[in-house]
C-alpha positions in Angstrom: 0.1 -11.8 21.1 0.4 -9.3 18.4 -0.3 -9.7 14.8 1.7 -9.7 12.1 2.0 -7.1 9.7 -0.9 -6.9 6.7 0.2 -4.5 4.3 3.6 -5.3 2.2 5.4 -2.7 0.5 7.5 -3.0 -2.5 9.7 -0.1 -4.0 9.0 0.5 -8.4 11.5 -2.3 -8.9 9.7 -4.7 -7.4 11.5 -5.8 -4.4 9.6 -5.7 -1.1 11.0 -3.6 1.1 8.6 -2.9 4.2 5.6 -4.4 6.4 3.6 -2.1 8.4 0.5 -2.7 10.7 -1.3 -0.1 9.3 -2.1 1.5 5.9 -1.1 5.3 6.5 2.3 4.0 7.3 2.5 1.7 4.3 1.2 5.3 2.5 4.6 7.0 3.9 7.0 4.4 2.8 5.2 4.1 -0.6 5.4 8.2 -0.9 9.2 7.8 -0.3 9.8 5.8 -3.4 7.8 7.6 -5.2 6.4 6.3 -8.8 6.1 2.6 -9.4 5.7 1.6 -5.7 3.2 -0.7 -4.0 1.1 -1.4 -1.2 -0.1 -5.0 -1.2 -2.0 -7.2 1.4 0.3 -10.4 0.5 3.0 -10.6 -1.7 1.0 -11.8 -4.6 0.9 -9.0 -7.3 -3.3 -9.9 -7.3 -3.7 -8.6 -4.1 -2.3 -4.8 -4.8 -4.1 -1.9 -3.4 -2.0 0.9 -4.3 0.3 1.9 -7.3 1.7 5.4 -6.4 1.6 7.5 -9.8 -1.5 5.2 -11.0 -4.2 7.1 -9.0 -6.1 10.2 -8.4 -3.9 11.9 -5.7 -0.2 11.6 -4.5 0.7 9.8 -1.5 3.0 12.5 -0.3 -0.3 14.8 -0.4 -2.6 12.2 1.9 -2.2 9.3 3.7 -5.9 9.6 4.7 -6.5 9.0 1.5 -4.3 6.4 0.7 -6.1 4.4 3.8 -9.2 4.9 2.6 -8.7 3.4 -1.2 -7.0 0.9 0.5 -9.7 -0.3 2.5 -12.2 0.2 0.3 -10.2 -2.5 -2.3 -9.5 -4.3 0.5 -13.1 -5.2 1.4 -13.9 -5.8 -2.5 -11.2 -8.5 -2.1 -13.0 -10.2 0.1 -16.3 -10.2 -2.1 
């Protein structure tokens, strides 16, 4: 059986507008809407992992990157 999606993405207004398996897709969608957007591992706002326009580097420049940070905050959730 396959698993459900982890990451949740929401566009800058909020509303969630994606689930992907895997967080270099999550990246793309999130690099679509641009500033404001977010990839989350629930829906909870506590359990955001990326605000595009609040870090280092663009989305649209590298999902690698993206996945990284993302699971490097995901595994100090779990801490």
């Amino acid at each position: 059986m396959a698993s459900s999606p982890k990451y949740k993405v929401f566009n800058p207004s909020g509303e969630y507008v994606a689930s992907c398996k895997y967080a270099e897709d999550a990246a793309a969608v999130v690099a679509l809407y641009g500033d404001g957007a977010q990839i989350r591992t629930s829906h909870s706002k506590r359990d955001t992992v990326w605000i595009e326009g609040e870090e280092c580097e663009s989305a649209a420049n590298s999902v690698d990157f993206v996945a990284q940070r993302v699971s490097e905050r995901e595994y100090n959730q779990t801490i």
